[in-house]
C-alpha positions as CSV (number, residue, x, y, z in Angstrom):
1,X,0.0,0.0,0.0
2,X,1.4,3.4,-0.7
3,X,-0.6,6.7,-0.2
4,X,0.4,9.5,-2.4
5,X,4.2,7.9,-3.0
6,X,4.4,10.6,-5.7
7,X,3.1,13.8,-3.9
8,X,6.0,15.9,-3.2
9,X,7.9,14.7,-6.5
10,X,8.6,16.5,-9.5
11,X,6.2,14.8,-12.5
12,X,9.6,13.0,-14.1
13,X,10.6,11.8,-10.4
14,X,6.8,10.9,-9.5
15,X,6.3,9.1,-13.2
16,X,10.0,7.2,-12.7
17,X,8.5,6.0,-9.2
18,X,5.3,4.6,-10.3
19,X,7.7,2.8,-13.3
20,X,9.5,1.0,-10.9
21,X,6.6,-0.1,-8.6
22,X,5.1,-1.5,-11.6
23,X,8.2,-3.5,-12.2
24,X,8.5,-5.0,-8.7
25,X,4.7,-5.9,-8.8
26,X,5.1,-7.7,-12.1
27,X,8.5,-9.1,-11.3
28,X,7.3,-10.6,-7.9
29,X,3.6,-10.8,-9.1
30,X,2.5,-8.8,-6.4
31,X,-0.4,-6.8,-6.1
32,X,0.4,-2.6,-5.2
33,X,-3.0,-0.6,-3.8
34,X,-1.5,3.2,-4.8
35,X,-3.7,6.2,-3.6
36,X,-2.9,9.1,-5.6
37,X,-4.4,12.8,-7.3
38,X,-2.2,12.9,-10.0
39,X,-4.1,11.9,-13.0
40,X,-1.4,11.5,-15.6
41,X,0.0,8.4,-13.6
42,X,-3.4,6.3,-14.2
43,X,-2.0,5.7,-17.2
44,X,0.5,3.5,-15.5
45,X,-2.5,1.4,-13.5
46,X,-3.9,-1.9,-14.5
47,X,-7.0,-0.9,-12.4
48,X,-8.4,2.5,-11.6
49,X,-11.3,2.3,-8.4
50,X,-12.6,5.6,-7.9
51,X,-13.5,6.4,-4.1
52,X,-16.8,8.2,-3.8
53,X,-18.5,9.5,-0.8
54,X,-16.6,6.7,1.2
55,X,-17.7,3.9,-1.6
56,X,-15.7,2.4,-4.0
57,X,-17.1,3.5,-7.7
58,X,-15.6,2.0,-10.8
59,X,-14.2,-1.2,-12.0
């Protein structure tokens, strides 16, 4: 689990980050539950589940 792992990072840093988790979650066929606000690193999700009023919305 990792809440906002991107936040304070610059979008190269933040986009390199999520690159890497990926790799460790296919190379050890892990799962990774990221919480983020940055919209161009969904791109990088398998899954996207949207949170709304305290509900999980989306596939």
């Amino acid at each position: 689990m990792a809440d906002e792992p991107t936040g304070q990072s610059d979008a190269e840093t933040g986009h390199a980050v999520m690159e890497l988790l990926r790799a460790v979650v296919r190379g050890e066929r892990v799962t990774a539950l990221v919480a983020t606000h940055d919209a161009a690193l969904l791109d990088l999700a398998d899954r996207v589940p949207e949170l709304r009023d305290g509900e999980v919305a989306g596939p």
